[in-house]
N, C-alpha and C positions, 0 to 999 in steps of 0.2 A: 193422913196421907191421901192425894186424891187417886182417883180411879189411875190416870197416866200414867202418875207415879210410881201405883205398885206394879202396873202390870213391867215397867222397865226397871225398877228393882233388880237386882244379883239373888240368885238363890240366897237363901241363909244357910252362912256357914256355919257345919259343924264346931261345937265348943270344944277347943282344943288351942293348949296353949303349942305345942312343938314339943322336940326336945328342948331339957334343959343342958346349960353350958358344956358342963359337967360330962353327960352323959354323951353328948356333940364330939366332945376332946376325945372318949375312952374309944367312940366308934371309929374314929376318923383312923385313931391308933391300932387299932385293927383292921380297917379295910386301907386302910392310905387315901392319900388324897384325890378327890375329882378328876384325875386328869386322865386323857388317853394314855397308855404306858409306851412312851417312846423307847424307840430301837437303840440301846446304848450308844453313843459315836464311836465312830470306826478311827483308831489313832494313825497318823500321819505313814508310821513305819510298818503298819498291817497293809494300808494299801497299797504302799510301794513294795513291799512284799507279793501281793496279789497278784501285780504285774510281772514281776518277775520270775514268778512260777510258772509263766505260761512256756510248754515245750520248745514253742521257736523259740524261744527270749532265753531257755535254759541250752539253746542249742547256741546259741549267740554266745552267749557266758562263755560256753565252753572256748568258743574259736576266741574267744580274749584269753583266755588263759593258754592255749596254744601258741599264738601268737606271740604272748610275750615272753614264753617257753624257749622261739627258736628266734627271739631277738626283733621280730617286725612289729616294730614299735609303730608306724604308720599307720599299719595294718587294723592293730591294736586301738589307736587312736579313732579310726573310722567307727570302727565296729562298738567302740564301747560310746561314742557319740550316738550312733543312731539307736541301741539299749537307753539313754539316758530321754533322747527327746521320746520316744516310745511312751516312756513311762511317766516322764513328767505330762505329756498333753495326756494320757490315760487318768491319771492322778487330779490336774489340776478338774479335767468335766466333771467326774464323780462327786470333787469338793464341791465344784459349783449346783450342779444339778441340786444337791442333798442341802445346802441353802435354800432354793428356793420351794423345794418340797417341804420346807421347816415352819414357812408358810401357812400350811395348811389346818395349824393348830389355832389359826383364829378364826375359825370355825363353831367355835367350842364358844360358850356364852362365857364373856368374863365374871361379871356379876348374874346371883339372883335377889329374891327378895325370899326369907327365910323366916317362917314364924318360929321364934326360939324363948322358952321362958316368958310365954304372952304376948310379946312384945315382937313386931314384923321388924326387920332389918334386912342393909343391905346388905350382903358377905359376897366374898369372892367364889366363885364355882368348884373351885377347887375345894371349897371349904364343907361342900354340901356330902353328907353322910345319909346311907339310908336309915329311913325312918322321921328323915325332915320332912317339913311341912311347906310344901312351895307354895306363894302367892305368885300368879301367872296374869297375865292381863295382854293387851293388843301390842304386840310389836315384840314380846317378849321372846327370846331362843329359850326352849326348854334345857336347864341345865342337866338334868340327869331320868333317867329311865322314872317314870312313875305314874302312881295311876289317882284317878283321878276322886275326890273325894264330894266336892261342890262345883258346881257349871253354870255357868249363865251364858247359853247363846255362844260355846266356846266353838272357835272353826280354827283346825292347825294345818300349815300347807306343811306335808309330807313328803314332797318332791323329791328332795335330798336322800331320802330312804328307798322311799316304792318308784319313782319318776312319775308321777302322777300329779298334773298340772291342777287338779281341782278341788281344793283344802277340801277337808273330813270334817264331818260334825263330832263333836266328844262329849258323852255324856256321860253322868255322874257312872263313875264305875272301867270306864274305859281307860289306854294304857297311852301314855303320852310318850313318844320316845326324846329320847338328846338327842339335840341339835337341833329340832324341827322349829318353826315359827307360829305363835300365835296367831292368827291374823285376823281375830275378832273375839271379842268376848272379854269375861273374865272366870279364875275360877282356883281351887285349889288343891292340891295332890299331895300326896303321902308317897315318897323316894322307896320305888324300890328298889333300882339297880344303879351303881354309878360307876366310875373308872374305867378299866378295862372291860366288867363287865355286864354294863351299857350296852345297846344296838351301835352306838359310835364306835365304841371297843372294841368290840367284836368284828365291826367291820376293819379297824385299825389293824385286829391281829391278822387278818387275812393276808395284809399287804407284805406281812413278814416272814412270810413262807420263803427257803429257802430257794433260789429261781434255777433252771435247768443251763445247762450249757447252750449258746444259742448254737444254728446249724454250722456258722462260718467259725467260730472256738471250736466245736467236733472238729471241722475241717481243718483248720491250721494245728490242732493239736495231732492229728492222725498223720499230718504230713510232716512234723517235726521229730514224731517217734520214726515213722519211714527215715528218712533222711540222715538222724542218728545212728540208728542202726546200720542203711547203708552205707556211710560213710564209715563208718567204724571197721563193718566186712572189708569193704576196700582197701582202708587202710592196711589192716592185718595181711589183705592178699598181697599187697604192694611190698610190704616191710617181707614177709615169709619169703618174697619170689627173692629180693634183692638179695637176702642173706645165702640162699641159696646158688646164687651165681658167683658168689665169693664179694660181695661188695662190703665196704667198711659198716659196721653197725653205725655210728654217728652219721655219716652220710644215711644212710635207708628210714633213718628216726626222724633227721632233717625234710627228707623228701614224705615220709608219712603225716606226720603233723601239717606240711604244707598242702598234700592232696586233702586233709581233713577242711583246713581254712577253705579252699577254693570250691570245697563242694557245699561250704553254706551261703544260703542266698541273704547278706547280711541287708540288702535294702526291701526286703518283700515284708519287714515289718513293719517299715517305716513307711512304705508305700500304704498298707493296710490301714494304719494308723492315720493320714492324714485324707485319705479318703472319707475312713468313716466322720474324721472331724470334720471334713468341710458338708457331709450330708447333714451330722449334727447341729453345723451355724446355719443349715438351709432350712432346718424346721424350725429353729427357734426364730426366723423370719417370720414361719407361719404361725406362730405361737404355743409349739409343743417344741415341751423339756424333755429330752433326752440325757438318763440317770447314767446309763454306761453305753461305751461307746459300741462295743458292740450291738446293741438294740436295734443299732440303724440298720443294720443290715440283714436283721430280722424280718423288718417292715416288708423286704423283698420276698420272704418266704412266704409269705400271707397266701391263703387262696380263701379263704371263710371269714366275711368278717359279720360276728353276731352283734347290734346295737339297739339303744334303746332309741324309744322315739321323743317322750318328752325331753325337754332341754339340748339335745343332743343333736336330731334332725330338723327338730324344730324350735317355735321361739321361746317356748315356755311361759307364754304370756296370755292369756283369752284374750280374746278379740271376737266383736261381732261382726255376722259376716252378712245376715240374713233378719231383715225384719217384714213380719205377715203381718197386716192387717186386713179388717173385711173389707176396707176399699180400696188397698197397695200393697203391692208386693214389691220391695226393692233389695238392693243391693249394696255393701256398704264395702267400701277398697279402705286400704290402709296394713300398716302391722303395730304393732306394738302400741304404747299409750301413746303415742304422739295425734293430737286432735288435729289429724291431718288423712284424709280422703276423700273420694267423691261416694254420690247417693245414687246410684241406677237404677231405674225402672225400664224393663224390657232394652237392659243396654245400653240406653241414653240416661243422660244427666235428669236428676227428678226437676220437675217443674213446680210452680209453687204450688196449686192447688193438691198437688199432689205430696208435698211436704209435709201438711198441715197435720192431718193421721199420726205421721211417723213423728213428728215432732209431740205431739200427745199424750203416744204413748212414751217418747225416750225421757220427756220431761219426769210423766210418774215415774220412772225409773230412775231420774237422777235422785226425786225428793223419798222414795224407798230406798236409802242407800246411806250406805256406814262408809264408805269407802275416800280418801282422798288423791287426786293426784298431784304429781308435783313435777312441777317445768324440768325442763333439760336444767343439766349444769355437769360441765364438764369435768368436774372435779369431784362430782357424787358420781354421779351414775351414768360415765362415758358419754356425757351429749345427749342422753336418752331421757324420755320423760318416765318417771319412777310413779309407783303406786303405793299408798298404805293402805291396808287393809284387805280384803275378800278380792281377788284377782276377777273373780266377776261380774263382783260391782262396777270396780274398776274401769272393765271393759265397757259395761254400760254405761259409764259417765264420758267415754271417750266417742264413743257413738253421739250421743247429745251433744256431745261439741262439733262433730261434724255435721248433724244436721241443723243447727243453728240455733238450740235450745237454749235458753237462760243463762250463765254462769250458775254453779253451784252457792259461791256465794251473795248472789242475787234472789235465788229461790230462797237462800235460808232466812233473809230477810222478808221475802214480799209472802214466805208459804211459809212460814214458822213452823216446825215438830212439837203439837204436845201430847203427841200418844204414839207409843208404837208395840206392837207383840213380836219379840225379835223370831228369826227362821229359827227353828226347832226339827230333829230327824222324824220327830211325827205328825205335825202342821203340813212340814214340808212348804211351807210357804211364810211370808216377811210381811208386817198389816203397819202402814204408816199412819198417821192422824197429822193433818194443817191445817192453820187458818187460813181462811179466803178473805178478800176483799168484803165480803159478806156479812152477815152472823152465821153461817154454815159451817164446817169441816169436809176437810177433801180427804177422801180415802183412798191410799194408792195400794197398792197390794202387788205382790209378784211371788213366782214359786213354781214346783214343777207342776205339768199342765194335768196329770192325774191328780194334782190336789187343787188345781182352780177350776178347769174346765168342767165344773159341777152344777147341778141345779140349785144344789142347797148355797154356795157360792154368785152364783152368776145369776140376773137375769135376760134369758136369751132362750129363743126359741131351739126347739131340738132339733131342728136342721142347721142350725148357726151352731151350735155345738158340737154336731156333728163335722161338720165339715172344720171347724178349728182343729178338735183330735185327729182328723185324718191328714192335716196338714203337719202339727206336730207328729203323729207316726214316720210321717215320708224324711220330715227333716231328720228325728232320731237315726229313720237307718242310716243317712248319709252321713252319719257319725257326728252330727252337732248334739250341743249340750243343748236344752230347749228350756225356755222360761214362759212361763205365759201373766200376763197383764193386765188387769184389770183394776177401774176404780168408782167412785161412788161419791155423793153429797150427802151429807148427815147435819140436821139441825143441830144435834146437842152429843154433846160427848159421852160416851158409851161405857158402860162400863160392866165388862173388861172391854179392854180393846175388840179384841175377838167377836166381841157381838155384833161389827160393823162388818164382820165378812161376812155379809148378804146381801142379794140384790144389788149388787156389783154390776157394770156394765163391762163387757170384754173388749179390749182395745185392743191386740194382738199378739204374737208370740216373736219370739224374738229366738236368732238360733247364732250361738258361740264356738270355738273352736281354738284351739293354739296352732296356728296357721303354722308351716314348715318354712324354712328358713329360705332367703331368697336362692340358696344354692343348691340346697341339699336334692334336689334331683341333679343339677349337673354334676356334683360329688359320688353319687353310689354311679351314674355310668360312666364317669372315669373308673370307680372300681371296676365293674364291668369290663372296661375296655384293656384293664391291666391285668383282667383274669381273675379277679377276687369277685367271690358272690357273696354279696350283700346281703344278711336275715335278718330283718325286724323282729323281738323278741314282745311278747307280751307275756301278762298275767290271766289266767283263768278265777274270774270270779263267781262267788254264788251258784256255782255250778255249771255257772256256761262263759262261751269267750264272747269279748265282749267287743262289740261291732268297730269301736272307735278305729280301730290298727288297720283294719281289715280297708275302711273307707280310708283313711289316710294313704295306705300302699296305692288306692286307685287315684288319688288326686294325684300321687309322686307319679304314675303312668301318664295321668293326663297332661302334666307336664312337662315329662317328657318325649309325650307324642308330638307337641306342639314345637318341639326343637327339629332343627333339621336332623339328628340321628335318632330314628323314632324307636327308644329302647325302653324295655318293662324292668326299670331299675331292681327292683326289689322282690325277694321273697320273704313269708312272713311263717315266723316259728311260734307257736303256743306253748308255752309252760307254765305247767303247776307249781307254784311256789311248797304246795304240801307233799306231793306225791314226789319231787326228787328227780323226777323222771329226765328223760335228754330232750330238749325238744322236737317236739314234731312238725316237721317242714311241710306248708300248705304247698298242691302242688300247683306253679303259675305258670303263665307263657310269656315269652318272650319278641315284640315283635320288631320286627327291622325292616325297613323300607327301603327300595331299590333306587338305582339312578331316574328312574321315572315316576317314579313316588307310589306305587303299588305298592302294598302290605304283605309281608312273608310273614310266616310264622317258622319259629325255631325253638327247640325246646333250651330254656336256661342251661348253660356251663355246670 
């Protein structure tokens, strides 16, 4: 095997054949199968039931049965019309809604690949038992809870769990959760949790909690007991006084049942009902499912609204924003994979000589890279151009197309790969090997800048050094992700890889981010302006919180200062995911600007 070869090698996996068949079946039969444990379905005549529990609607009942008590069949006829449409649009939303939440279980990885009895195979997800043996590779959705036994260079985006846009490294021993995505490497794990209770599971059981009455069900059910009750007293005082004056019972029964009809408001269900449905078809315009109809009118009760920021306010996507070099500093627009923005320097359009650096470096960062992308297509991925692999490779391959770098696969042709040391959580950095045009080897390298910005790494003087870490500090606190650059010519192939990380020249740093979504500041000051305060919710890591949220909340400001209504959208909460705690709200200000454009300060709602 030559030097290349071992060093890109897959760990060597443990000798271990799986379960065998046998033992597969007996497990399965005792924990059941892979799946999320769904909510039993709710039969046709429970939910038509449901609806008709509700007090007004048992007040409604009543006046039918009254009515066709003392003969007004009309009466009768309205009344039990407007119970029926009631409950049929109640009935039919709940069916529909609970269709498209049904949805959500292909989520769930259909197939894995299962070593069982020696022999690797494909089985269905459902079929996976703990104590299996996963084979997991790039692209793969983890089927079930497990931890990890051999790795090679494994990175899983976890997004779906924590909302954290920047896949994890997993090394031999670590816990893979269901559901998450491989998105480099390869490697294999021993199942310790699956079903219900999986981190999928477990999140599934959450949703199944029993939900409270919303504030307008309080309300209509508190005014339909009022309303029975008083209608009832009345009656009784009406029927008592009548008999009392010497009037015929039949007559005073007739007039009692009639004041009971007259005093229910038989269209304030119906009015309720087709309000909430027409708010119902208005969000499913904006593309939120509404399960009952009630819920709409929940949305009104809102004043706190706690959210996350990856995926949510933002794009979920890296993107680069910022590239250093020791001769340019520029600016890179755009969102998503689309190889589509411009280059700025000091504001303006970069010029050529001024390209030439940043293209340099984006180049070694194309040929340092695992990552592919792939064109829009309307029918995959909304029109959008899609990524495989490491979201921030990715991002650097879409930068390189903006600045006008090779094709990916031009480079792979004219810069062939036969050597590379994949990224590792103790490297901390990626060492590529190409041929040149030459007899030489190009050495591209990239990683965090405490593991390249080194002497033993770089050659470069200690004021060049110096002044790169001070650049990557500034970028870190404004909350980008930071890579820094570096590559080298090598006569002869190295071996190990690793021995060619020296005497590197530094080409520059490069800073990432998941940019916020084109709306999502004018979205939190409509909250704002409806009276709902906005709180970004983060994680406390390794002991301390960590800058990203904090810089993000002040891009969403600068944002929104640059709108005509200059409002500090956001506040931001800290929680421990360990300590339980309630979050703790950072305290912010709020400013708003006058008919003459002057700055007031106010403190947040």
């Amino acid at each position: 095997m030559t030097a290349s070869a071992a060093d890109r090698a897959p760990a060597p996996v443990r000798a271990t054949a799986g379960l065998t068949q046998e033992e597969a079946d007996r497990r399965l039969a005792d924990t059941g199968p892979n799946e999320v444990t769904a909510r039993k379905p709710v039969r046709l005549h429970k939910r038509v039931l449901a609806q008709l529990t509700d007090p007004l609607i048992m007040v409604l009942l009543g006046a039918v049965v009254l009515t066709l008590a003392i003969g007004d069949h009309p009466d009768a006829i309205v009344i039990g019309l407007v119970v029926l449409v009631n409950t049929t649009v109640g009935v039919a939303q709940e069916i529909r809604a609970d269709n498209a939440v049904a949805a959500l279980s292909a989520l769930t990885a259909p197939h894995a690949r299962v070593r069982r009895g020696g022999a690797v195979r494909d089985l269905p997800a459902a079929s996976i038992v703990p104590g299996d043996v996963l084979v997991v590779g790039e692209g793969d959705i983890v089927a079930a809870d497990s931890e990890l036994a051999e790795a090679s260079a494994v990175l899983v985006d976890e997004s779906m769990l924590t909302g954290e846009s920047v896949p994890v490294d997993k090394d031999p021993g670590a816990t893979l959760s269901a559901g998450t995505v491989v998105v480099r490497g390869r490697g294999v794990a021993v199942v310790t949790a699956t079903g219900a209770s999986s981190a999928l599971g477990r999140i599934a059981a959450l949703l199944d909690e029993r939900r409270e009455p919303t504030p307008l069900q309080r309300r209509l059910a508190a005014l339909g007991r009022v309303l029975a009750a008083a209608t009832l007293a009345l009656c009784v005082l009406v029927f008592a006084l009548g008999l009392v004056r010497g009037l015929p019972l039949g007559t005073m029964a007739v007039t009692a049942i009639s004041l009971a009809v007259a005093a229910v408001p038989e269209s304030l269900p119906a009015v309720v009902t087709l309000a909430l449905a027409l708010g119902a078809r208005r969000m499913v315009a904006r593309h939120a499912l509404v399960r009952r109809l009630p819920a709409v009118e929940t949305l009104g009760s809102v004043s706190v609204l706690a959210t996350d920021k990856t995926g949510t306010l933002t794009e979920g996507r890296m993107v680069v924003h910022h590239v250093w070099t020791p001769q340019v500093s520029a600016e890179l627009t755009g969102v998503g994979y689309e190889p589509e923005g411009d280059v700025l320097v000091a504001g303006r359009p970069a010029e050529a000589p001024e390209l030439e650096p940043l293209r340099e470096l984006l180049t070694v960062t194309a040929l340092c890279n695992d990552a592919t992308l792939r064109p829009a297509d309307a029918e995959v991925s909304d029109g959008r151009w899609a990524a495989l692999g490491d979201p921030t490779e990715a991002a650097l391959l879409t930068a390189a197309a903006k600045t006008g770098c090779p094709e990916p696969t031009e480079l792979s042709v004219t810069r062939p790969r036969v050597g590379e040391a994949p990224f590792d959580s103790l490297r901390r950095r990626m060492t590529t090997l190409h041929k040149t045009d030459g007899d030489g080897l190009l050495v591209c390298l990239k990683g965090a800048p405490e593991a390249v910005l080194d002497p033993a790494v770089l050659h470069a003087s200690p004021d060049a050094l110096a002044q790169a870490r001070e650049e990557a500090a500034q970028l870190a606190v404004r909350g980008y992700r930071v890579l820094a650059v570096a590559s080298g010519v090598r006569d002869d192939l190295p071996s190990p890889v690793t021995a060619a990380e020296s005497g590197l020249a530094l080409l520059g740093l490069v800073a990432l981010s998941d940019p916020p979504k084109p709306h999502a500041a004018a979205t939190l000051a409509s909250c704002r302006a409806a009276g709902i305060t906005p709180i970004l919710t983060t994680l406390r890591r390794r002991g301390r919180w960590r800058p990203t949220s904090l810089s993000w909340a002040r891009e969403m400001r600068r944002t929104a200062t640059s709108s005509r209504e200059r409002t500090w959208p956001l506040d931001v909460s800290l929680t421990s995911p360990r300590s339980g705690s309630s979050p703790v709200p950072i305290p912010s200000r709020s400013w708003t600007s006058s008919r003459r454009g002057v700055p007031g300060e106010r403190s947040p709602p």
